[in-house]
C-alpha positions as CSV (number, residue, x, y, z in Angstrom):
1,X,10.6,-9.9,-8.4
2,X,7.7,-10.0,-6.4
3,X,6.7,-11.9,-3.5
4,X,4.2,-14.3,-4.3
5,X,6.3,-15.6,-7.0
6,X,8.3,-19.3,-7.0
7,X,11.7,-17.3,-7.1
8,X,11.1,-14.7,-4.3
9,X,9.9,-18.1,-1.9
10,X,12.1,-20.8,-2.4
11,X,15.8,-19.0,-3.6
12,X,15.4,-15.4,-2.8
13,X,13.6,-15.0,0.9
14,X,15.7,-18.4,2.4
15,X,19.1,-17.5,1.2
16,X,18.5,-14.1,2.4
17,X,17.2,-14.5,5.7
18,X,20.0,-17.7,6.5
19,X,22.5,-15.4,5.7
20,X,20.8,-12.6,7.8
21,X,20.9,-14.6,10.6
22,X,24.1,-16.1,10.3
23,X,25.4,-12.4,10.8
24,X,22.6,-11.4,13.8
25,X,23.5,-14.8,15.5
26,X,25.5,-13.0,17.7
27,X,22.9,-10.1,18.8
28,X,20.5,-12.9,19.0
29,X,22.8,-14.8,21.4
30,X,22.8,-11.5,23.4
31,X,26.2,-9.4,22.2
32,X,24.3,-6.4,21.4
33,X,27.4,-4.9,19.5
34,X,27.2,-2.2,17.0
35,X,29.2,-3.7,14.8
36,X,26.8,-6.7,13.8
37,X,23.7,-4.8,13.1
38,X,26.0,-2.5,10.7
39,X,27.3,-6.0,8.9
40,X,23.5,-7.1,9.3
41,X,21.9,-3.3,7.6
42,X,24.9,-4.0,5.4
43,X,24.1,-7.2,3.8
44,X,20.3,-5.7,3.6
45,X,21.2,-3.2,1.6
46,X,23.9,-5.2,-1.2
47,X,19.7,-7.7,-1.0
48,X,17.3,-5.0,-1.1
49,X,19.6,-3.6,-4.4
50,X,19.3,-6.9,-6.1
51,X,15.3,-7.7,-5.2
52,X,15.0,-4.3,-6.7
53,X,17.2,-4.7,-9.9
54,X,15.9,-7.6,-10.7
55,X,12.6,-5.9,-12.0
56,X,14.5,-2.6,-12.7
57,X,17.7,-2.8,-13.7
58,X,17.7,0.3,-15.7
59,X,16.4,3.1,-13.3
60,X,17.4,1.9,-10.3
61,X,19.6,5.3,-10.5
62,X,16.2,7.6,-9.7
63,X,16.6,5.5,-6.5
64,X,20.0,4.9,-5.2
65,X,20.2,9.4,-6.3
66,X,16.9,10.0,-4.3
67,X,18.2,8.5,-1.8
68,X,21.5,10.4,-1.8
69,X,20.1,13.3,-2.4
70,X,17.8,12.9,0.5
71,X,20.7,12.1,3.2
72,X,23.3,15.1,1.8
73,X,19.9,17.2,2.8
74,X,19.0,15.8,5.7
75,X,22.3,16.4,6.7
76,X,22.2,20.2,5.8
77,X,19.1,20.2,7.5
78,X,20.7,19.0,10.9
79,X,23.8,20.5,10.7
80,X,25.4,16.7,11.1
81,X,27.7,17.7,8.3
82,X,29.8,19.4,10.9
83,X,31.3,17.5,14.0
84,X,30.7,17.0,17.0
85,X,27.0,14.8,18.4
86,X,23.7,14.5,16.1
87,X,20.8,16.8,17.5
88,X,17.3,16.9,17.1
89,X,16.2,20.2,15.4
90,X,13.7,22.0,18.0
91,X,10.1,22.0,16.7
92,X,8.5,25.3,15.7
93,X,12.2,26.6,16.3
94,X,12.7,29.3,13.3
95,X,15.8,27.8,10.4
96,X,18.5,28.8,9.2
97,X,18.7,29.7,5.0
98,X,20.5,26.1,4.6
99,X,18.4,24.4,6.5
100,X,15.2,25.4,4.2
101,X,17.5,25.3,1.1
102,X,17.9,21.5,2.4
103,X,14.1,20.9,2.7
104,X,13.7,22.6,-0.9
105,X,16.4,20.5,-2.4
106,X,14.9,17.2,-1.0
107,X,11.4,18.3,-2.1
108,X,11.6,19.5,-5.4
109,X,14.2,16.9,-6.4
110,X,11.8,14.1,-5.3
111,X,9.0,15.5,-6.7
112,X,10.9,16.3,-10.0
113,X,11.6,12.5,-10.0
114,X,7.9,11.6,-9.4
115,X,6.4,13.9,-12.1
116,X,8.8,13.3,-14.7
117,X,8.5,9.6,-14.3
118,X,5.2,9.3,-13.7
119,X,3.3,12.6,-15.5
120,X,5.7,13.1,-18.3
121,X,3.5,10.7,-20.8
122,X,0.1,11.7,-19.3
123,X,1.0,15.7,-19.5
124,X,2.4,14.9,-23.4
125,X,-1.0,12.8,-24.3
126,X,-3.2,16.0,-23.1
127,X,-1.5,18.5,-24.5
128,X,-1.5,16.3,-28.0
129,X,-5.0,16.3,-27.6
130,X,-5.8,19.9,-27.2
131,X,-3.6,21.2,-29.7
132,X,-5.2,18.8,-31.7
133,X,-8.6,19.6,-30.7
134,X,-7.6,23.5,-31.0
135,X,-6.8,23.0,-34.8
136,X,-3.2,22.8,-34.4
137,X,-2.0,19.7,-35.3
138,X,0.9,20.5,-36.7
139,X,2.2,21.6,-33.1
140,X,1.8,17.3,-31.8
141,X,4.5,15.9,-30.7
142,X,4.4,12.2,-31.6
143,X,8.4,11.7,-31.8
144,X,8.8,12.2,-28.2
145,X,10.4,9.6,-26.3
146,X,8.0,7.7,-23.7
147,X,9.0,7.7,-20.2
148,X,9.4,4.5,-18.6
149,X,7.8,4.5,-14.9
150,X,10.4,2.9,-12.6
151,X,9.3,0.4,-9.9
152,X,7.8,1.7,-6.5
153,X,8.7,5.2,-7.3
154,X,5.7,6.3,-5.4
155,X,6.2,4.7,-2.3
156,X,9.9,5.2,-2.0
157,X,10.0,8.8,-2.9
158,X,7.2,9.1,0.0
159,X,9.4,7.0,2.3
160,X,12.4,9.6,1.3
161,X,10.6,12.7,1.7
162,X,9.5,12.0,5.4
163,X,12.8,11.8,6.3
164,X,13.8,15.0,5.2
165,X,10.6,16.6,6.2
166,X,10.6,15.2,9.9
167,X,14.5,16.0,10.5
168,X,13.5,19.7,9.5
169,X,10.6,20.0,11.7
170,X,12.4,18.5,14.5
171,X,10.5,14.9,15.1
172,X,13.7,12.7,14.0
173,X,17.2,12.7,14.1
174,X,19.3,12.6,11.2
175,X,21.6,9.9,10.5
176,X,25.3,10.3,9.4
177,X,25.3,6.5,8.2
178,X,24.4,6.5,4.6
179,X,24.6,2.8,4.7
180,X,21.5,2.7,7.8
181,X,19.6,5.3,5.9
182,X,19.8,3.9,2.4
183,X,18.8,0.3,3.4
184,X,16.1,2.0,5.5
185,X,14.8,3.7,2.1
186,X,15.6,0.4,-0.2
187,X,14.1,-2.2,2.5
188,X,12.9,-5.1,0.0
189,X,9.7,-5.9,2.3
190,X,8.0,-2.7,1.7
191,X,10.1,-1.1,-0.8
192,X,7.9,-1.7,-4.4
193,X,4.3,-1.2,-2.6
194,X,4.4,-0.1,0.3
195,X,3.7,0.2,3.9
196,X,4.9,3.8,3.5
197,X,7.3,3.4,6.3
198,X,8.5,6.4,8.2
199,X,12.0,7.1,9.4
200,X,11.2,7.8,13.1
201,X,9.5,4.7,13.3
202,X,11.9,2.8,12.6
203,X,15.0,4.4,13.5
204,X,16.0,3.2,16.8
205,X,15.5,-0.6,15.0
206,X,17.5,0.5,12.7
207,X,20.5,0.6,14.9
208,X,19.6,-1.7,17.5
209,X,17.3,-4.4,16.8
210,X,17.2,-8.4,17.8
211,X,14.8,-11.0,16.3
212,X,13.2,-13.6,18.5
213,X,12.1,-17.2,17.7
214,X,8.6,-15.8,18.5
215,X,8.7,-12.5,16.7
216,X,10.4,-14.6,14.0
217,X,7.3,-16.9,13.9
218,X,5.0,-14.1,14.2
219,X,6.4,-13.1,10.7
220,X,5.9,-16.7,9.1
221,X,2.7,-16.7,10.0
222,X,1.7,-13.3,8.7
223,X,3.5,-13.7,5.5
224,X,1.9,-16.9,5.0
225,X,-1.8,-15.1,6.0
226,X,-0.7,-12.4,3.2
227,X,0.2,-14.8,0.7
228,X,-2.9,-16.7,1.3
229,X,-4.7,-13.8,0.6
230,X,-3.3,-13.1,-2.3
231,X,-2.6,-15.6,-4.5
232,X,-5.3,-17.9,-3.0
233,X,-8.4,-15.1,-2.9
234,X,-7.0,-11.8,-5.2
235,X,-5.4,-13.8,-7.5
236,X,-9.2,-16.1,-8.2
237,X,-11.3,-13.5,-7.8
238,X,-9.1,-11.6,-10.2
239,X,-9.2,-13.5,-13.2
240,X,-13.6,-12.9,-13.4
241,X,-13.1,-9.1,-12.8
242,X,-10.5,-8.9,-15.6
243,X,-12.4,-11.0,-18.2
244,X,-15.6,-8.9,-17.5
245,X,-13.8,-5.2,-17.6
246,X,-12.3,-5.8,-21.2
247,X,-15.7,-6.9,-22.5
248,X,-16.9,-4.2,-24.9
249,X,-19.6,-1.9,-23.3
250,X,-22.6,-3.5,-25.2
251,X,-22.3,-7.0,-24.2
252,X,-22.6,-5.8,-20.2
253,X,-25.8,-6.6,-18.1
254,X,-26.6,-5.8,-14.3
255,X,-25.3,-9.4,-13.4
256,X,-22.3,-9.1,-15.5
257,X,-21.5,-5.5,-14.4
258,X,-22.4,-6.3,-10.3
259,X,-20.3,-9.7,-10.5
260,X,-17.2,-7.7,-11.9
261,X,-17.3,-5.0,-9.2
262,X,-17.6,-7.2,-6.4
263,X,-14.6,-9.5,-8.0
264,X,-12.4,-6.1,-8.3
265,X,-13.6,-4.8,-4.7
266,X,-12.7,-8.0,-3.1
267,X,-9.7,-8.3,-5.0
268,X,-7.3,-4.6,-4.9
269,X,-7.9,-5.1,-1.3
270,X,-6.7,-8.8,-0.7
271,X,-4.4,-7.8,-2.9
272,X,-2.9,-5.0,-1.5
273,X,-3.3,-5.6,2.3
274,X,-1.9,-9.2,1.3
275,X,1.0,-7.7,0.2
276,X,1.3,-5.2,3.2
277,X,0.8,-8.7,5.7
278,X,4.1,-10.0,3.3
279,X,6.1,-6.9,4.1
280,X,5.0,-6.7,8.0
281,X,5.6,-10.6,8.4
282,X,9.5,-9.9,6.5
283,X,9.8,-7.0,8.6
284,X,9.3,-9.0,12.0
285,X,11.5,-12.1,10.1
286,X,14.7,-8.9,9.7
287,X,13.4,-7.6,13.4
288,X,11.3,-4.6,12.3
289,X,7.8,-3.6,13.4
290,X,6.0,-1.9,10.9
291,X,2.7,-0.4,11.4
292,X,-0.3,-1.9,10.3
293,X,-1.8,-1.2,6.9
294,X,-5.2,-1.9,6.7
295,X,-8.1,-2.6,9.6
296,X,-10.8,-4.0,7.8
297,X,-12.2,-0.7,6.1
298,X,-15.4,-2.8,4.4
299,X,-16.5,-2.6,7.8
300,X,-17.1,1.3,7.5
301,X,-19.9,3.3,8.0
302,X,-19.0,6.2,6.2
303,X,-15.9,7.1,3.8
304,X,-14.5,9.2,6.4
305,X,-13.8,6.1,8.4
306,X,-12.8,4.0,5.3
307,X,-10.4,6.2,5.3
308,X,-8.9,5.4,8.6
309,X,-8.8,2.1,8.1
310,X,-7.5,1.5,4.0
311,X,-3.9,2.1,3.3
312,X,-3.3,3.6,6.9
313,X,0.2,4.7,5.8
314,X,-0.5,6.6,2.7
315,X,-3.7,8.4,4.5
316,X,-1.8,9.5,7.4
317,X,0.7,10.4,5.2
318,X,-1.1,12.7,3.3
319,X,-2.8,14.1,6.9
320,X,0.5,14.9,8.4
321,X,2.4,16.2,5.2
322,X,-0.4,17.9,3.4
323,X,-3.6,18.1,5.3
324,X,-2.6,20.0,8.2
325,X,0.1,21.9,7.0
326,X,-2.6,23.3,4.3
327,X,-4.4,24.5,7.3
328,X,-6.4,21.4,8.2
329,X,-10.1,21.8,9.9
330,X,-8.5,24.7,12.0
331,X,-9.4,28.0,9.7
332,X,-13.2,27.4,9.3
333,X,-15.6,25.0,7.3
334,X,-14.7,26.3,3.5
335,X,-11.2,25.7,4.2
336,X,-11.5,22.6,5.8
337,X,-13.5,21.3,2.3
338,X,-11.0,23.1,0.0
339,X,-8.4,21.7,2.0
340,X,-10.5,18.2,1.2
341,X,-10.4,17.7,-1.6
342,X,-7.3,19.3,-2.4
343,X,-5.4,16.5,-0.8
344,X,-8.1,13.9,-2.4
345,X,-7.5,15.2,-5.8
346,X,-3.5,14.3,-5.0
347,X,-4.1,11.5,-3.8
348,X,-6.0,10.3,-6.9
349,X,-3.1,11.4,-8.8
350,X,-1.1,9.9,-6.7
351,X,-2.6,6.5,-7.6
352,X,-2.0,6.8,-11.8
353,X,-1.5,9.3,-14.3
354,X,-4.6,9.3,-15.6
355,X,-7.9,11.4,-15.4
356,X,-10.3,8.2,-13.5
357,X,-7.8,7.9,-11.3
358,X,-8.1,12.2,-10.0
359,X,-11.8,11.8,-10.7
360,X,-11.7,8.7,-8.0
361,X,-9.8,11.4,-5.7
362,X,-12.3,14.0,-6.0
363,X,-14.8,11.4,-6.1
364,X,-14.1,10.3,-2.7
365,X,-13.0,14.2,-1.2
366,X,-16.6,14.7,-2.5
367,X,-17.9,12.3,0.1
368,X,-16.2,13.2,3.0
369,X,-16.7,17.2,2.3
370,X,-20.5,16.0,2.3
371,X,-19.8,13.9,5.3
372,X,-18.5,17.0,7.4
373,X,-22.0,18.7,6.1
374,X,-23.7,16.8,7.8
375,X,-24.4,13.1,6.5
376,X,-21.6,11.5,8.6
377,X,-23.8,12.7,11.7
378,X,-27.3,11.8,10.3
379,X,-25.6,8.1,9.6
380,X,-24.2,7.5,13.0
381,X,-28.0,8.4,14.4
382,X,-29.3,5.9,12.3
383,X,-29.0,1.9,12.6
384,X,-25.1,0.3,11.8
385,X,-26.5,-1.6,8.9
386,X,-27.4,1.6,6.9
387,X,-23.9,3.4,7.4
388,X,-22.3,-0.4,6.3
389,X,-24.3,-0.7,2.9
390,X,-23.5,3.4,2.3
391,X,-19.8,3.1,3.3
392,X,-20.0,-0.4,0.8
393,X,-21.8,1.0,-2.1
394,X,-19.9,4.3,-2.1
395,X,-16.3,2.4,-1.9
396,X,-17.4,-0.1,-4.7
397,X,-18.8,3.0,-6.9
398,X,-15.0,4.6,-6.6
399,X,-14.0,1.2,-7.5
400,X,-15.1,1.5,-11.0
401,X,-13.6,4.5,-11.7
402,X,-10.6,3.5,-10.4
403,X,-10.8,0.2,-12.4
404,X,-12.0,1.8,-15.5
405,X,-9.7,2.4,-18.6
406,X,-11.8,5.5,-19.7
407,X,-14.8,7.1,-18.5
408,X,-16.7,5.8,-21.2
409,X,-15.9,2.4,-19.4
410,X,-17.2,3.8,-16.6
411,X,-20.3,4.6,-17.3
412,X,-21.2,1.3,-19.6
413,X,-20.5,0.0,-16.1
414,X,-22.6,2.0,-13.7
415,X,-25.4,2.1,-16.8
416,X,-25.3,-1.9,-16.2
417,X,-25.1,-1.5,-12.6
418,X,-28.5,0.8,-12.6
419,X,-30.3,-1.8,-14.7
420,X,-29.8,0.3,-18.3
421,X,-27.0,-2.1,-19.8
422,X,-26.8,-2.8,-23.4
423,X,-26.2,-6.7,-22.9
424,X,-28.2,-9.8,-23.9
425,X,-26.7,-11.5,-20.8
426,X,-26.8,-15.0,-23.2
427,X,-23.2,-14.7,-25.5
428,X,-22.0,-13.3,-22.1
429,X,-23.4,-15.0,-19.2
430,X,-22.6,-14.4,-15.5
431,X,-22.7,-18.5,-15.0
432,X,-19.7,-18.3,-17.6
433,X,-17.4,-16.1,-15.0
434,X,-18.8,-17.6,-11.7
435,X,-17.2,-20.4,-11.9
436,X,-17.1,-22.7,-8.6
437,X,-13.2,-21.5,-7.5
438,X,-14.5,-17.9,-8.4
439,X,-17.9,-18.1,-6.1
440,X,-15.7,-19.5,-3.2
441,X,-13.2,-17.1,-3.5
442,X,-15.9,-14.5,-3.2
443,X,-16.9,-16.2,-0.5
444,X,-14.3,-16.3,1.3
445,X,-13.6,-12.7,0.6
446,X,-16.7,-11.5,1.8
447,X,-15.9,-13.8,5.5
448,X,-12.3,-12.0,5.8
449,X,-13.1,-9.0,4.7
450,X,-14.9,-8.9,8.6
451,X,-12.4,-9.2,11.8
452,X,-13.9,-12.8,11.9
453,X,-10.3,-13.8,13.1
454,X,-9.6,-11.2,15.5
455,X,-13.8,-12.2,17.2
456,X,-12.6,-16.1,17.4
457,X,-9.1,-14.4,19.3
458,X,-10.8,-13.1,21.3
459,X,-13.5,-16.1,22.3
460,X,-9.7,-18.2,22.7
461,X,-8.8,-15.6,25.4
462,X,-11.9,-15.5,26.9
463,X,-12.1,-19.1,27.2
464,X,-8.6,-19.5,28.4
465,X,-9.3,-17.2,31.2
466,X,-13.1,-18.0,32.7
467,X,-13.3,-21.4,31.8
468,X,-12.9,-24.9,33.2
469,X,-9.6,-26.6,33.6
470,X,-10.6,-29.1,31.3
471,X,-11.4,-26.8,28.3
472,X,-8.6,-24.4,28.6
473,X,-6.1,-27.5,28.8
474,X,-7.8,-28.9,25.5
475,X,-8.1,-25.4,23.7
476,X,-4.8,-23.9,24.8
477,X,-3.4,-27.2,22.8
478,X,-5.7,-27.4,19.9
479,X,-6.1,-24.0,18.7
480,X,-2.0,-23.6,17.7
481,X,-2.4,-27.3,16.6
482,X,-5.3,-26.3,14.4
483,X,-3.3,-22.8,13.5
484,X,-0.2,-24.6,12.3
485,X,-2.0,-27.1,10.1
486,X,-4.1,-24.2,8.8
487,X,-0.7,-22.1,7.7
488,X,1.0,-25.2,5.9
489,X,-2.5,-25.3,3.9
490,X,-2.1,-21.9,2.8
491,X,1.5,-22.7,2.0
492,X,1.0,-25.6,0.0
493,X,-2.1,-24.3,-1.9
494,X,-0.8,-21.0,-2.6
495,X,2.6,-23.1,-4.1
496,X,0.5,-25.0,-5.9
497,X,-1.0,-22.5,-7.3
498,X,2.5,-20.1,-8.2
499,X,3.5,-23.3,-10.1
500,X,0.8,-23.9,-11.8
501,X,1.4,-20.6,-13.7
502,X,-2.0,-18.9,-12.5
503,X,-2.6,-14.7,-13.0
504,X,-0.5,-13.3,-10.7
505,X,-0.5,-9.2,-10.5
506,X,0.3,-6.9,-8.2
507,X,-2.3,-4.1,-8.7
508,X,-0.1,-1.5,-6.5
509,X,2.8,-2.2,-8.5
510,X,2.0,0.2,-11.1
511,X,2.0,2.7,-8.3
C-alpha cells in the first residue's frame, strides 16, 4: 500500500486516524493517563502490521524478528531484564561482556537480514560471472533460488539498529514495552521509505504525546504539500524520464539525453521528499514530530552541502554510526578521505545491489574528498552562481548513474549529454516527450525546488508586523483563505489524477 494510492486516502488513513482518535479523545480532552496512549500505540501497531502486509505478506517475519531481536538486546544491553527502574547506560562508561554480546547480536542479525535480502542475488550474479569468465562454467549456479527483497528492509533495519546502538552508548533509555518499541519500529508513516527515525527522538512521544487541532492541521497540510508533489510533479515528470531511459543507446541525442536527466533529477526528489512531507504530516496527524528530511539541496553550492540538505536522516545516519566512529576528520587528512569514501561506497550500496549504484557512492565520496582538497574553499571565494551550477551539474551527473541499468547506459547518456550521441533526433524527438503537462511539471519543479515558499513566509511575517493596519487586517485574512483553496486544489487534482490510473512509483521503495 502506498500513500498516494485511492486505497491508502479514502479507506486506510480515515478509518485509521477516526479510530485513533476515538481512543486519544481522552488525552486530547486533557486525562493525560497512561493507559490511553498504551491502547492508542496499541491500535498503531495491530495498523502499521496491516499497511505493511498488505504489500508484504510473506516476509513480514524478517520484520516483526528484527524487531524482537532488537528489544531482547536492547534489553541485555541495559540490564532492564532484571528488576527494579530503567537506567540510562553512562556514555564512554566501559561494558560488561553481555552488554557488547547484545550490541553484536543486534548488529550482525540486522545486517545478516539486510545482506541476505538484499545482496544474496547481486553476490550470486558476480560470482556466476567470474567463474564463467574464469573458464569454469561448470561451477554456475543457475538453480539457486532468488531472494525476494522484503519491503522497507533498509530503512527499518536502520530504524532498529539505532536503538540498540544508542541504548549501548548511553544516549537512550531502553524500553521494557515491546508493544511501544515495536510500533515505534513498524510506524506506517515512515516505515517503507523512510525518514530514518531515531528512537531518542521520539521516545518521550512515544509514551506521552497529545495531538492538537493545530498540530493536527499542520499534518493535513503537509501531507497534502507531499502528495502534491508527488503525484502531481514526480509522477508527470516521471513518465518522459522513463520513456527516454529504455530507448536503446543509438537513438539518443543531447536534447533527448539533457531532457531525460532533468525529468529524473526533478523527479527522485519530489518523489522522495514528497513522500517524507506524507510521513511528517501523518506523524503530526498520530502526534509525532519527525525531523525534516530534505532542505532544498538543488540550492547547493558544493556536494558537501548537498549533503546536508538530501535525505537528512540517512546522511546523519551514516555520520553518527559510521563516519565518526571510523575515526571521522580527527586522525589527519588521509584518514579523513579513506574514511570518505568508505562510508560513500556504503552508502551507494546501501541504495541497490548493484555496481551503478556503489559507483554513484564513490562517485559522490570522490567529490567531497576533492572538496576537502581544496575546491570547496576556491568555490565559496567565488560568486554563488558558480558553486550553484557545480553543486547542479555534479548532482545531476550522479543521477545518471544512479538511474542507469548498466554502465553501458551510462555512458550512451553522458556521450549524448557531451554532444557525441548516436541519435538522429527525428524517429525520437524531444517535442515527442515534452509534452505540455511534462514542460509544466518541469516548471514547476524547477520553482519548488527553491525555498520560494518559505521567502513568501517570510514577506507574510514581515508584513504582518511593519505594516499598515489596513494591509495586515486584509493579508492576515487572505493569505490562509488563499492557502486553503490552494490545498483542496492539490487534493482534488492529485485524486483526479490516482483515479485516472496514471504512473505511480515510489522510487525509494525498492530501497
Amino acid at each position: 500500500m502506498v500513500f498516494s494510492s485511492i486505497l491508502f486516502l479514502f479507506l486506510y488513513l480515515p478509518v485509521v486516524l477516526g479510530i485513533y482518535h476515538l481512543l486519544m479523545l481522552p488525552v486530547t480532552l486533557g486525562r493525560r493517563s497512561r493507559v490511553w496512549i498504551k491502547l492508542c500505540n496499541l491500535f498503531l501497531l495491530v495498523a502499521n502490521v496491516i499497511f505493511y502486509a498488505w504489500g508484504e505478506p510473506v516476509l513480514i517475519w524478517v520484520m516483526v524478528l528484527s524487531c524482537s531481536i532488537d528489544y531482547v538486546a536492547a534489553l541485555v544491553i541495559s540490564g532492564a531484564w532484571r528488576k527494579g527502574p530503567v537506567v540510562t547506560l553512562v556514555p564512554g562508561a566501559p561494558r560488561t561482556t553481555a552488554q557488547k554480546l547484545g550490541l553484536v547480536l543486534s548488529l550482525s542479525s540486522n545486517l545478516a537480514f539486510l545482506c541476505y535480502f538484499k545482496y544474496f542475488n547481486f553476490g550470486l550474479s558476480n560470482y556466476n560471472s567470474i567463474v564463467a569468465h574464469l573458464g569454469y562454467r561448470g561451477l554456475q549456479l543457475h538453480d539457486v533460488a532468488r531472494v525476494a527483497l522484503p519491503l522497507g528492509i533498509s530503512f527499518y533495519t536502520f530504524h532498529s539498529m539505532s536503538y540498540t546502538i544508542d541504548v549501548y552508548r548511553g544516549y537512550a533509555t531502553a524500553t521494557r514495552n515491546y508493544i511501544d518499541f515495536a510500533s515505534y519500529v513498524t510506524l506506517f508513516s515512515q516505515l517503507v521509505a523512510g525518514p530514518i527515525v531515531r528512537y531518542r527522538h521520539i521516545a518521550a512521544m512515544l509514551v506521552d504525546r497529545v495531538v492538537t487541532i493545530e498540530g493536527f492541521a499542520s499534518g493535513v497540510s503537509r501531507f497534502i504539500i507531499g502528495l502534491g508533489k508527488k503525484v502531481l510533479i514526480a509522477n508527470t515528470v516521471a513518465q518522459a524520464a522513463d520513456r527516454i531511459f529504455a530507448l536503446p543507446g543509438e537513438h539518443l541525442t543531447a536534447g533527448l539525453s539533457w531532457l531525460a536527466v532533468v525529468c529524473y533529477t526533478l523527479q527522485i526528489y519530489f518523489d522522495f521528499s514528497g513522500y517524507s512531507d506524507m510521513a511528517i504530516g501523518l506523524g503530526r496527524m498520530l502526534g509525532y514530530d519527525f525531523l525534516e528530511n530534505f532542505n532544498y539541496p538543488y540550492i547547493s553550492r558544493t556536494i558537501t552541502e548537498f549533503w546536508r540538505r538530501w535525505h537528512i536522516s540517512l546522511s546523519t545516519w551514516f555520520r553518527d554510526y559510521l563516519y565518526i566512529p571510523l575515526g571521522g576528520n580527527r586522525k589527519g587528512p588521509l584518514r579523513t578521505y579513506a574514511n570518505l569514501v568508505t562510508v560513500f561506497f556504503l552508502c551507494g550500496l546501501w541504495h541497490g545491489a548493484s555496481w551503478t549504484f556503489v559507483v554513484w557512492g564513490l562517485y559522490h565520496g570522490a567529490f567531497l574528498v576533492i572538496e576537502r582538497m581544496g575546491l570547496g574553499d576556491l568555490l565559496e571565494k567565488r560568486a554563488r552562481i558558480m558553486g550553484h551550477v557545480y553543486s547542479l551539474l555534479a548532482a545531476m551527473g550522479g543521477w545518471v548513474l544512479f538511474r542507469s541499468e548498466s554502465f553501458t547506459q551510462a555512458v550512451d547518456f553522458f556521450k549524448a549529454m557531451a554532444g557525441f550521441g548516436a541519435g538522429a533526433g527525428t524517429a525520437y524527438s524531444v517535442a515527442r516527450y515534452l509534452t505540455a503537462d511534462v514542460a509544466i511539471a518541469i516548471a514547476a519543479g524547477a520553482v519548488f525546488s527553491v525555498p520560494v515558499v518559505p521567502t513568501l513566509v517570510r514577506v507574510r511575517e514581515w508584513i504582518l508586523t511593519r505594516e499598515s493596519a489596513a494591509l495586515r487586517v486584509w493579508v492576515g485574512s487572505a493569505v490562509p483563505a488563499v492557502q486553503v483553496a490552494a490545498l483542496c486544489m492539490v487534493l482534488l487534482e492529485s485524486s483526479m489524477s490516482l483515479a485516472s490510473g496514471t504512473h505511480n512509483p515510489f522510487i525509494y521503495f525498492r530501497f
